[in-house]
C-alpha positions in Angstrom: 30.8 7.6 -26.0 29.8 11.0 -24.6 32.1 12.9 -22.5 30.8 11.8 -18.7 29.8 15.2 -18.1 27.1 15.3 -20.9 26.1 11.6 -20.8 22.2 10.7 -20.4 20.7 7.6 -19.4 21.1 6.1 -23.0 25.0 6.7 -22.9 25.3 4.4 -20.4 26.6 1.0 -21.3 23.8 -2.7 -20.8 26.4 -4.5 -19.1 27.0 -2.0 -16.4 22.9 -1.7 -15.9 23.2 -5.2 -15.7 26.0 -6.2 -13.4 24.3 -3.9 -11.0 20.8 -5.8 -11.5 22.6 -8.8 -10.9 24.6 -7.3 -7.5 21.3 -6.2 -5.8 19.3 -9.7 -7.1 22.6 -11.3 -5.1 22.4 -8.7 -2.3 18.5 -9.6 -1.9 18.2 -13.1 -3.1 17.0 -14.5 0.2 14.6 -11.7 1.3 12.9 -10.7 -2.3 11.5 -14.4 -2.1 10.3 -14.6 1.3 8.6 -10.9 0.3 6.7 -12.4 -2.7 5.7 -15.2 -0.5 4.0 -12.7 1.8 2.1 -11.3 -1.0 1.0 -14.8 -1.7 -0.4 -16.2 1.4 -1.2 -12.6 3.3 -4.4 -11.0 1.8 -3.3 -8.0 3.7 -0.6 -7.5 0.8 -2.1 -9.3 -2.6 -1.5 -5.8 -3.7 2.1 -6.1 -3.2 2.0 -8.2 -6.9 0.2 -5.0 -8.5 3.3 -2.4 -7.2 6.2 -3.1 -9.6 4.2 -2.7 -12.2 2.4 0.4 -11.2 5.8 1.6 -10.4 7.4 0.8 -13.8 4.3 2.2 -15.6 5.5 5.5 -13.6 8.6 5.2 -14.9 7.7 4.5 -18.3 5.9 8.0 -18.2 8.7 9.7 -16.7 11.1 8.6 -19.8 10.8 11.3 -22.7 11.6 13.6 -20.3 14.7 11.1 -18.3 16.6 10.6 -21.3 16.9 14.5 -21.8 18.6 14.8 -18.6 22.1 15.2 -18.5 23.9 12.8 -15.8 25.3 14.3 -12.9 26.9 11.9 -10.5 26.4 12.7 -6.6 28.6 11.8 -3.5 26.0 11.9 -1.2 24.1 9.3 -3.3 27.5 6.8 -2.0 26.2 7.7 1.5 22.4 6.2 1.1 23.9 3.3 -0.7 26.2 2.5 2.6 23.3 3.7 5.3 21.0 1.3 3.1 23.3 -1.5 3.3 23.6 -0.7 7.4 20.3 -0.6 7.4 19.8 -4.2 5.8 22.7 -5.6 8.0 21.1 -4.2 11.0 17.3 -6.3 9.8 19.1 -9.2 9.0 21.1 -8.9 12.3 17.8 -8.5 14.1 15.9 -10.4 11.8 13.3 -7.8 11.4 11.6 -8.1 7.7 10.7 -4.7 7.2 13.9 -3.4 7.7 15.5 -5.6 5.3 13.0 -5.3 2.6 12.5 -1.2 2.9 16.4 -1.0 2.5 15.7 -2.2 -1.2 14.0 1.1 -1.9 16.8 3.0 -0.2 19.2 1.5 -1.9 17.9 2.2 -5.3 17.1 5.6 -4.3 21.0 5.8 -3.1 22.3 4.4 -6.4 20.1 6.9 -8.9 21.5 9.8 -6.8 25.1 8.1 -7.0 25.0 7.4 -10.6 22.9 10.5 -12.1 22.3 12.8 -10.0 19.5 15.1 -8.2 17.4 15.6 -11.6 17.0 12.2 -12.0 16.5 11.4 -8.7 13.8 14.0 -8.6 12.1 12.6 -11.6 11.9 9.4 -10.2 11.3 9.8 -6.6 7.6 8.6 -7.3 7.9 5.3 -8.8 11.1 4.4 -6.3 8.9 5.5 -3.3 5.2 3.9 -4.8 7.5 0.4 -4.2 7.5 1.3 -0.2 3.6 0.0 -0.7 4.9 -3.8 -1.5 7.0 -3.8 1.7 4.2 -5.6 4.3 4.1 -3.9 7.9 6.1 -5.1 10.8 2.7 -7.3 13.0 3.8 -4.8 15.6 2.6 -1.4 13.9 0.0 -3.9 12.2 -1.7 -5.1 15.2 -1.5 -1.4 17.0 -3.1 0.1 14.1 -5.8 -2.4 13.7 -7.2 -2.6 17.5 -8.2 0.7 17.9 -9.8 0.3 14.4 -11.5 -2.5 15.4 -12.9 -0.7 18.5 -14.4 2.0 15.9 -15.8 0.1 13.8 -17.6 -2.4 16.4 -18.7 0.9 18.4 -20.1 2.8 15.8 -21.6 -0.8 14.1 -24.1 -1.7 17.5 -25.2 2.2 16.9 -26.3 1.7 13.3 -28.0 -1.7 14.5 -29.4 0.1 17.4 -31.2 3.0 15.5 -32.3 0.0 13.0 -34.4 -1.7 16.2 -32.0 -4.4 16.5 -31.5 -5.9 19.8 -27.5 -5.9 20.2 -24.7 -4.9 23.4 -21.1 -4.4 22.8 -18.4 -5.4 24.8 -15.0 -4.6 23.1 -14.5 -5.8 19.9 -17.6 -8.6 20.6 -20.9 -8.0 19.3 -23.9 -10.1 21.4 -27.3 -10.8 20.0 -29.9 -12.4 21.5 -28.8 -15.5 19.6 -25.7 -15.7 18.8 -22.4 -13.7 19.6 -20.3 -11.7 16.9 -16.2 -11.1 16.9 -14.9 -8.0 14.6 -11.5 -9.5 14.2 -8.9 -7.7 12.3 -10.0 -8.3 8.6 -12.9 -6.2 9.6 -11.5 -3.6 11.4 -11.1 -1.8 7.4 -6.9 -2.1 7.7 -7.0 -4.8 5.2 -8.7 -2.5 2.8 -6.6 0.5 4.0 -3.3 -0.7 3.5 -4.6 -2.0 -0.5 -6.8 1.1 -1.0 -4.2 3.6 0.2 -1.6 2.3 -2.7 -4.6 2.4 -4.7 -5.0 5.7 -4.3 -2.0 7.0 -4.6 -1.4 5.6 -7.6 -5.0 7.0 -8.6 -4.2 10.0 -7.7 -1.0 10.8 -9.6 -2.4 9.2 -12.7 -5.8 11.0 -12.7 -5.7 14.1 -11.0 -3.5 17.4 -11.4 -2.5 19.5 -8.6 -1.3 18.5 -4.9 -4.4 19.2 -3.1 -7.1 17.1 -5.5 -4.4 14.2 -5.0 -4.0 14.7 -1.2 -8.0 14.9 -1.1 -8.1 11.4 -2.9 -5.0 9.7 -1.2 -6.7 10.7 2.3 -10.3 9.7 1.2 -9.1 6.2 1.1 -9.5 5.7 5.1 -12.6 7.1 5.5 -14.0 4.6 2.7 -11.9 1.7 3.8 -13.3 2.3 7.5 -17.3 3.0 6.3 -17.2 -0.3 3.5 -16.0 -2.3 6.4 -18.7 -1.0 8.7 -21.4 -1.5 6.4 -20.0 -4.9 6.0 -20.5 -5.5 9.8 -23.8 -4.2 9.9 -24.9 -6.2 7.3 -23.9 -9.5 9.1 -25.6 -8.6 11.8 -29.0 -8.0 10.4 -28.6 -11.1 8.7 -27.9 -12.8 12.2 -30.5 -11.1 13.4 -33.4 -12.3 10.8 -31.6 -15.5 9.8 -29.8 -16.7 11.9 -25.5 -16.9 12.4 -25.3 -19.4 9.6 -26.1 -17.1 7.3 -23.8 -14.5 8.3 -21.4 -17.3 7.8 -19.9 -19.7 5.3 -20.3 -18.3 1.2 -21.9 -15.0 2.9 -18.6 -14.0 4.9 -15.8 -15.0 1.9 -18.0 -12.9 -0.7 -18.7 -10.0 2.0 -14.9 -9.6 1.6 -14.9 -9.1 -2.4 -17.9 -7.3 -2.3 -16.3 -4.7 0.1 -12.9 -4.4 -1.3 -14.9 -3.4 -4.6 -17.6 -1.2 -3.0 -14.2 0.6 -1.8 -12.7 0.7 -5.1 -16.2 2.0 -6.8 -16.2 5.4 -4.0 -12.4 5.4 -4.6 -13.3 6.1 -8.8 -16.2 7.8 -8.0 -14.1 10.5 -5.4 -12.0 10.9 -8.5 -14.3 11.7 -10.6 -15.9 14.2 -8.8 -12.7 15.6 -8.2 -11.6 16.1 -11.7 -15.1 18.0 -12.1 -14.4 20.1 -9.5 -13.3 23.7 -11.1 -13.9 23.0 -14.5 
């Protein structure tokens, strides 16, 4: 074997990669599970399913040039490790999800600096920070980011409908026809698309465009889409309340509105990179 101060990744031995896949799958065997679930039954995180893989295919990129790198172990990496595992001892005391699920990323964070060192670490900060994005949101910062959201979107919604001759009055969140009465609840306030789009676009970003401020540009386009889609989304089921009826803005109309947003998104999402990767030429 290499003498420890010129080892690489390759030089170190499967069963030791493996005892340590095994600690942490020990570690996090009841909260991993309960994470997946939420990916399965909240379609505010159906993305999460997407992340590994995104995050490995990062990784996979990163490789020619991590297996060049000679290992050299850090300290400091021992004092994430033990503030990660405070971290998910304080969640578990507290039962708070997030905490115990974003101390996964800590940890592995804590345990590449431990083991190999700042290069490495470096290397791989993006695909151990992209996994952040499968973590869901604690309802608290959920629900406080989607209200105001809502409000936006419903306010600037009656003004399209408005300037289109439609009879409408807002109250809130609560659009009123002459009809029939309208609530913008959360899965149209745009933070359902956000919190997708965003890892989206970062991923985008990284993978398609070169230089920190085209990626910033793309990563931040991702609200105003997600917030515009949504509104158009709104608008549209009120002028078909409007002409025919609520039943029609109902039903086959509101589960396909979803879809048809989420990939309206995605389209300005490819087309914003596009045009970016045009830009200076």
């Amino acid at each position: 074997m290499a003498n420890s101060a010129e080892q690489t990744l390759t030089d170190i031995p499967k069963l030791h990669l493996l005892m340590l896949v095994v600690a942490i799958g020990v570690t996090y065997a009841t909260i991993i599970p309960g994470m997946v679930d939420d990916w399965s039954n909240d379609p505010n995180y159906s993305h999460g399913f997407l992340v590994p893989l995104i995050s490995g295919y990062f990784l996979w990129q990163s490789w020619p040039e991590l297996k060049q790198v000679t290992l050299k172990p850090n300290n400091a990496g021992l004092a994430v490790i033990v503030g990660s595992l405070l971290l998910l001892a304080l969640g578990y005391v507290g039962v708070e999800y997030f905490t115990m699920r974003a101390s996964l990323v800590f940890l592995l964070a804590g345990i590449v600096l431990f083991w190999c060192g700042w290069t490495v670490l470096r290397i791989t900060a993006l695909p151990i920070a992209f996994l952040l994005f499968m973590v869901p949101l604690p309802y608290i910062v959920y629900d406080a980011l989607a209200f105001p959201l809502k409000l936006f979107v419903t306010k600037y919604s009656v003004m399209s409908l408005k300037l289109m001759g439609i009879t409408v009055v807002r109250e809130g969140n609560i659009i009123m026809f002459p009809q029939t009465v309208f609530e913008v609840a959360d899965a149209c306030s745009g933070l359902r698309s956000l919190v997708s789009l965003l890892a989206l676009a970062v991923a985008m970003a990284f993978l398609t465009q070169q230089g920190s401020v085209r990626r910033t540009i793309l990563i931040i386009s991702a609200l105003p889409i997600a917030i515009a889609t949504n509104m158009f989304r709104v608008i549209a089921t009120g002028v078909l309340a409007q002409f025919y009826g609520a039943k029609a803005a109902e039903g086959f109309f509101h589960e396909f509105a979803g879809m048809a947003v989420f990939a309206l998104a995605m389209a300005l999402l490819i087309a914003t990179s596009a045009l970016l990767r045009r830009i200076g030429r």
